[in-house]
C-alpha positions as CSV (number, residue, x, y, z in Angstrom):
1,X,-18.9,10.8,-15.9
2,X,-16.1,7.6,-16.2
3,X,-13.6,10.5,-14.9
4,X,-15.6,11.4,-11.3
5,X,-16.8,7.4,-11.1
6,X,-13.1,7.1,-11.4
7,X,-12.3,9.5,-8.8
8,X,-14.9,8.0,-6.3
9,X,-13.5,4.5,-6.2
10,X,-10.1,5.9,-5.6
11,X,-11.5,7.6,-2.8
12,X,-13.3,4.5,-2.1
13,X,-10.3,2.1,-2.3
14,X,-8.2,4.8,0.3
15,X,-10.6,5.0,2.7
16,X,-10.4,0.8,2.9
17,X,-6.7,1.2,2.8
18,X,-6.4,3.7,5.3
19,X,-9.0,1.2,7.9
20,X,-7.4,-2.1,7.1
21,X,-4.7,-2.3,9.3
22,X,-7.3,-1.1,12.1
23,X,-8.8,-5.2,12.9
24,X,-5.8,-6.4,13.6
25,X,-5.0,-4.3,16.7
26,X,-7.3,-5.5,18.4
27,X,-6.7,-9.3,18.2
28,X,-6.0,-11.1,21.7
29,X,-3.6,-14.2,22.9
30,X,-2.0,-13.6,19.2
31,X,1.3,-12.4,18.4
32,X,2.3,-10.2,15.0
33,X,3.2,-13.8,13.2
34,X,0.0,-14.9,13.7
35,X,-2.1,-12.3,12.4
36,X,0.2,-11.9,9.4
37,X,-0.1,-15.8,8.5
38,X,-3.6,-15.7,8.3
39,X,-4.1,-12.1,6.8
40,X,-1.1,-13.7,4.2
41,X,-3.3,-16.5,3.6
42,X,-7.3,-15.0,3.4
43,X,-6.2,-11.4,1.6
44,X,-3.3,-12.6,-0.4
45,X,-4.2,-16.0,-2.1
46,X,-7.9,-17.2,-1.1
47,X,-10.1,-13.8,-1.3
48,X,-7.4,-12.7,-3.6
49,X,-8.1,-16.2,-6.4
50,X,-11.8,-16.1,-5.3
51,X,-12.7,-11.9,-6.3
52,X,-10.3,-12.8,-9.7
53,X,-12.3,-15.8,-10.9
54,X,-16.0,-13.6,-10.1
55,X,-14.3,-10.7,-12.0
56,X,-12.6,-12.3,-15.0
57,X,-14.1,-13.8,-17.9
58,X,-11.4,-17.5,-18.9
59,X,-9.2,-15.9,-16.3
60,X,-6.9,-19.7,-16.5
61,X,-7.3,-19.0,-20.4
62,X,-5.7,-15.4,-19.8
63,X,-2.7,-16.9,-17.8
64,X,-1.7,-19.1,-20.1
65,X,-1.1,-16.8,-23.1
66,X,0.9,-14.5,-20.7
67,X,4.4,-13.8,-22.3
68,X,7.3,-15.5,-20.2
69,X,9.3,-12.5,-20.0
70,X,6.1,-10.6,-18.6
71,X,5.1,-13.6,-16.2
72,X,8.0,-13.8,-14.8
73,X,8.4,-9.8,-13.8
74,X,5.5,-9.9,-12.4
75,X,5.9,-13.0,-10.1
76,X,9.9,-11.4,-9.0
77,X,8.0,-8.0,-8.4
78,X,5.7,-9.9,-6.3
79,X,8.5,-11.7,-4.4
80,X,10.2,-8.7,-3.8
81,X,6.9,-6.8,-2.6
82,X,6.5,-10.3,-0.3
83,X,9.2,-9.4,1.4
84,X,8.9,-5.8,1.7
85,X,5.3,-6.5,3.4
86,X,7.1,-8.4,6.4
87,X,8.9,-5.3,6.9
88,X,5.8,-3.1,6.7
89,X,3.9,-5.2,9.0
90,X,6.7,-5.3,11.7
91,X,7.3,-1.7,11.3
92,X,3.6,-1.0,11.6
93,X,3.7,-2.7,14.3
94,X,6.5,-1.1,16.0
95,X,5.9,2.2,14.9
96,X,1.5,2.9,15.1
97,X,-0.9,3.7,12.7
98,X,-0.1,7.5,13.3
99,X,3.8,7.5,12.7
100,X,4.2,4.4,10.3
101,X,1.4,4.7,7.9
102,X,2.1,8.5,6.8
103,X,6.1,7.5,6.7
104,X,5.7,4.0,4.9
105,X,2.7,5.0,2.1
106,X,4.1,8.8,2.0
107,X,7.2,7.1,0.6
108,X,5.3,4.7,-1.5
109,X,2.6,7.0,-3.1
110,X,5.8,9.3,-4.7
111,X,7.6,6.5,-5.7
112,X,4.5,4.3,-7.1
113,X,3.8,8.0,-9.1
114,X,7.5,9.2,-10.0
115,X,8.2,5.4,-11.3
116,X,5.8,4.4,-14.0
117,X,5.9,8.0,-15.4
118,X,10.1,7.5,-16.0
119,X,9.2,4.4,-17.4
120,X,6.2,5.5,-19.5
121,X,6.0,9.6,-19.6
122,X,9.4,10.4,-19.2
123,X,8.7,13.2,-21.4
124,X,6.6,15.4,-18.8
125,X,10.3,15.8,-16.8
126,X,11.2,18.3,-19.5
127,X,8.5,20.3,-18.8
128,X,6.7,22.3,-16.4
129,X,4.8,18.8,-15.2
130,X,8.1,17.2,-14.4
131,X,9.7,19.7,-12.1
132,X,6.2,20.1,-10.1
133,X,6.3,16.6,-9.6
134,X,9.9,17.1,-8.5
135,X,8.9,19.7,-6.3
136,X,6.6,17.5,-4.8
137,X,8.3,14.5,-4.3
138,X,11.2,17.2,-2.7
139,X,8.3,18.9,0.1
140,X,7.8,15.0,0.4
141,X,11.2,14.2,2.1
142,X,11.2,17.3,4.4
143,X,7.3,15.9,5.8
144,X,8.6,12.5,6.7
145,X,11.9,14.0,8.3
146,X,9.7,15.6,10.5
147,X,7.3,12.5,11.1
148,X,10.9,10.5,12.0
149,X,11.9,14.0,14.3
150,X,8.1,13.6,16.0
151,X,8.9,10.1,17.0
152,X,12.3,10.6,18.5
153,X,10.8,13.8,20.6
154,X,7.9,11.2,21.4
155,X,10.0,8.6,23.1
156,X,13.1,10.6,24.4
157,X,16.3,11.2,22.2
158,X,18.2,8.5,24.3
159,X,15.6,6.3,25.2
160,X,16.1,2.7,24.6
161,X,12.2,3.0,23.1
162,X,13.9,6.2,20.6
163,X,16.3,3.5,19.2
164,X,13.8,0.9,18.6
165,X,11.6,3.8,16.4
166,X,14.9,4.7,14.8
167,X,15.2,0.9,13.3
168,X,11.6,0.0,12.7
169,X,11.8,3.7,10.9
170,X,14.8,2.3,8.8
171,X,13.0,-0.6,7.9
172,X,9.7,1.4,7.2
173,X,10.9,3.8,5.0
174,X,12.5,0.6,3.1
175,X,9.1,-0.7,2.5
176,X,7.7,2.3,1.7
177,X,9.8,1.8,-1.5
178,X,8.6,-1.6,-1.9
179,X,5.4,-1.0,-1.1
180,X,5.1,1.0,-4.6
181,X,5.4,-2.4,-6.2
182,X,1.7,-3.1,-6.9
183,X,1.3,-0.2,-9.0
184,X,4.5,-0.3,-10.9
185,X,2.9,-4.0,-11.5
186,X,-0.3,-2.3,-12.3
187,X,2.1,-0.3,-15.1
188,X,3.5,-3.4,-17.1
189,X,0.3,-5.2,-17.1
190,X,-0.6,-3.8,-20.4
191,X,-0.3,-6.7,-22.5
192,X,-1.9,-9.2,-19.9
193,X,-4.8,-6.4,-20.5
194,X,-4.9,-7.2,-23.8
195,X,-5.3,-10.5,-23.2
196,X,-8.0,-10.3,-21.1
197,X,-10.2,-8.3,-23.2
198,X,-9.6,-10.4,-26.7
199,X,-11.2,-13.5,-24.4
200,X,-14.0,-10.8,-23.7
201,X,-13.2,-9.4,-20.6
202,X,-14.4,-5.4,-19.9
203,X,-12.1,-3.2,-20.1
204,X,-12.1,-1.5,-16.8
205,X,-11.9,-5.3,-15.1
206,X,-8.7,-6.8,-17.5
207,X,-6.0,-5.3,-15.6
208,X,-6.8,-6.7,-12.4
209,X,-5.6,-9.7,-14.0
210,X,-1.9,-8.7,-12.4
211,X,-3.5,-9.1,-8.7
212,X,-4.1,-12.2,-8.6
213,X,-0.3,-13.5,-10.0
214,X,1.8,-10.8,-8.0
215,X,0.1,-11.3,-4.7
216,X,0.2,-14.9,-4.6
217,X,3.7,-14.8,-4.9
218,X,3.6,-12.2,-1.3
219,X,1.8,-14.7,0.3
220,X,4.1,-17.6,-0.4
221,X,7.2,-15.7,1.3
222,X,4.9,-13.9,4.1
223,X,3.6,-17.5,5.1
224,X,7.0,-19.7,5.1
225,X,8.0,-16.0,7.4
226,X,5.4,-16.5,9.7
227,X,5.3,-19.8,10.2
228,X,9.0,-19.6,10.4
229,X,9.0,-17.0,13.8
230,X,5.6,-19.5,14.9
231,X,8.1,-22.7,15.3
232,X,10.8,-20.5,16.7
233,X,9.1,-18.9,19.0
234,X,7.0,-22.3,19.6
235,X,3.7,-20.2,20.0
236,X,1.9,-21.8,17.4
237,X,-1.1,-23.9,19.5
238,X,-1.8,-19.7,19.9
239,X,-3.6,-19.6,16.4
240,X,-6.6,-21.2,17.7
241,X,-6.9,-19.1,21.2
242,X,-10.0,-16.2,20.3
243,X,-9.8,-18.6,17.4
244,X,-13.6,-17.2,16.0
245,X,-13.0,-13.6,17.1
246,X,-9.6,-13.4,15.8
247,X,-9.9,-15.1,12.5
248,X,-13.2,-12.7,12.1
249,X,-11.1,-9.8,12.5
250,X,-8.0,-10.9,10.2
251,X,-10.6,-11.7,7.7
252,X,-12.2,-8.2,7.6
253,X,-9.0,-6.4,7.2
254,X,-8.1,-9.1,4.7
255,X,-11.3,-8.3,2.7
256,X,-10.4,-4.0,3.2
257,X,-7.0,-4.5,1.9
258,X,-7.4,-6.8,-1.7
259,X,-10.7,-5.2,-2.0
260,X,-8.9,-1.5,-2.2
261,X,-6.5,-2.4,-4.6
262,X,-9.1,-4.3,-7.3
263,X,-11.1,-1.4,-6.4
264,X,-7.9,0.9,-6.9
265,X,-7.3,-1.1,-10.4
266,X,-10.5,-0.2,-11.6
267,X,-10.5,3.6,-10.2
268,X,-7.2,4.2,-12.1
269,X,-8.9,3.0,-15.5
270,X,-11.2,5.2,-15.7
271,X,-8.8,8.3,-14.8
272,X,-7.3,7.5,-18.0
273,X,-4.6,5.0,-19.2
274,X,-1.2,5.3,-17.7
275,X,-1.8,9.0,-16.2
276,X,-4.5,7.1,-14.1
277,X,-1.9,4.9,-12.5
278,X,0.0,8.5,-12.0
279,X,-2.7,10.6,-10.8
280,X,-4.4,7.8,-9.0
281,X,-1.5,6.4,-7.0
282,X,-1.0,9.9,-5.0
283,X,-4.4,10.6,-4.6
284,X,-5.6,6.8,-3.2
285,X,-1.9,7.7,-0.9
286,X,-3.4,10.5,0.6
287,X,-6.9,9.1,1.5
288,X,-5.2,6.3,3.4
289,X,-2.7,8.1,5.2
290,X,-5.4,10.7,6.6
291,X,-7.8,8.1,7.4
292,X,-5.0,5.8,8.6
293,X,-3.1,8.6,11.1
294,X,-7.1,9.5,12.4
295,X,-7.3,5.8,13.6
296,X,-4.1,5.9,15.3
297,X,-4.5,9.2,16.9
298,X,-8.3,8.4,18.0
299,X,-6.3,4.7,19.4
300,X,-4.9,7.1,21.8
301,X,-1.2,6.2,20.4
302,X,0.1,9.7,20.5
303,X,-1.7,10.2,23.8
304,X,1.1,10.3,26.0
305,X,3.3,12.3,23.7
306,X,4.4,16.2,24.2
307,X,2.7,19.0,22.9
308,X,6.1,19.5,20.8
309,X,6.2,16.0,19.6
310,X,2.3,16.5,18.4
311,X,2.9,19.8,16.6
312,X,5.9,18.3,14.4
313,X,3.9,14.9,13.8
314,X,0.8,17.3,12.0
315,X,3.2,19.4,10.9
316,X,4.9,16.7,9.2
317,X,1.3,14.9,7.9
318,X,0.4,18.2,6.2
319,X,3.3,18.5,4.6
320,X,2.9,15.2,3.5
321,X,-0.4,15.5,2.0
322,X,0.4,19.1,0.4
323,X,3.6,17.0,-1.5
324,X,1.1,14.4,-2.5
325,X,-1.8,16.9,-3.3
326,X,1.7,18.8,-5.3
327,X,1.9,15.5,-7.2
328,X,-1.5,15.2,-8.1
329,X,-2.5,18.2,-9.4
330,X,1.0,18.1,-11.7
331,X,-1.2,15.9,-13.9
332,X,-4.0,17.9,-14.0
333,X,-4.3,19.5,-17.4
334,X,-5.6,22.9,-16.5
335,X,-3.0,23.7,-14.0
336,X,-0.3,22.9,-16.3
337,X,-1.8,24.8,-19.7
């Protein structure tokens, strides 16, 4: 029963991550800086703090008997993921919801899987477990070649618009990587688990403990980023033009997007400790990148494109997914007994 409840808020949580991204294309007046300093702000530090103090039992009491060494690795990993966000949103932006969400979270679902099993499990790569998972994160590189050769086709090899896709791609497939940060946080929260459940915390809530700590940190770079390009650019009286219907929006997909991952962190608990964080990783991946590429594609954002250029972009997304569904059924035990 914990094991199909498990799977259901995985499914649950990439369905929300696959939408969240959704609100914010349909904000007026405001440029990307402004929508990311208030998504930064509601999804990263105030619904963030607020969902962690409802959840956790003495959650200030749980801080403070941290370890230093483990505090402080989660705050750099949340610095680092900070930083790789500002390149996900810009390359989001640059790149749609049908091109950059497979590229960016194909990238980070193997990575977020192959990562904490080196670290934990690096047993299974001496077996037939490890070199499926190989084989998947290999089908994996050959579907987002084809995604990167979709967009080119798209927009004309020597377009000026080809070059921009080629450099937002770059920079996507960079935060793809560091986009696998919250799980490999997820992974070395073990002890703050411990923690939190001998101050009487449940079990399946302690080890979203991590979320609130690692994402403040995001928020504190993507803010001083945004406000950065707002006095540059001298557009910030902007933030308060469609004020109501703006904020609204940046607020819902602020709510989708910490929501999915304390939902994720729960999900992944009950698929079992450590191989949840495995299994789960892929399998929330997938979710989001079909929901996500359905959004863009029913946004009309491959509209334009050649019937070539369509063929390799599914082309590429199902060979995406059959990598990731390659991953995830790697850990399942009757496959590999």
């Amino acid at each position: 029963m914990e094991l199909a409840f498990g799977f259901i808020l995985v499914t649950l949580a990439g369905g929300l991550q696959g939408s969240f991204f959704l609100p914010m294309t349909y904000t007026r007046h405001w440029k990307w800086e402004h929508s990311w300093l208030v998504f930064s702000l509601f999804a990263m530090l105030i619904i963030n703090w607020l969902i962690a103090i409802l959840l956790i039992n003495n959650l200030g009491e749980v801080i403070r008997q941290i370890p230093g060494d483990t505090f402080w690795t989660v705050l750099i990993s949340g610095t680092i993921w900070g930083l790789g966000t500002i390149l996900f949103g810009k390359a989001m932006e640059q790149l749609g919801m049908a091109l950059g969400y497979p590229v960016i979270m194909g990238i980070s679902a193997v990575a977020g899987m192959v990562i904490p099993a080196i670290i934990f499990s690096s047993e299974i790569f001496l077996n037939l477990k490890g070199w499926i998972i190989l084989f998947g994160a290999l089908v994996s590189v050959f579907g987002i070649k084809m995604c990167a050769k979709a967009s080119s086709r798209k927009e004309g090899a020597s377009s000026p618009d080809a070059k921009i896709s080629a450099k937002w791609l770059t920079l996507g497939i960079i935060s793809g990587f560091t986009s696998c940060l919250p799980n490999i946080g997820a992974a070395f929260s073990n002890n703050i688990k411990e923690i939190a459940l001998a101050v009487g915390n449940k079990d399946y809530l302690a080890s979203n403990v991590v979320w609130c700590l690692f994402f403040t940190m995001g928020s504190l770079i993507n803010v001083v980023y945004t406000l950065y390009l707002m006095r540059r650019g001298k557009v910030g009286s902007l933030l308060f033009r469609q004020s109501g219907r703006n904020w609204l929006l940046i607020l819902g997909m602020s709510v989708m997007w910490i929501s999915s991952l304390y939902i994720y962190g729960m999900g992944s608990f009950l698929l079992g400790n450590n191989i949840g964080l495995i299994v789960g990783w892929p399998l929330l991946v997938i979710l989001s990148i079909l929901i996500g590429n359905l959004w863009g594609i029913y946004r009309g954002e491959w509209a334009s494109a050649t019937a070539y250029s369509k063929k390799l972009l599914n082309t590429g997304l199902l060979v995406l997914l059959v990598s990731l569904v390659i991953i995830a059924l790697s850990n399942i035990k009757y496959v590999i007994d």
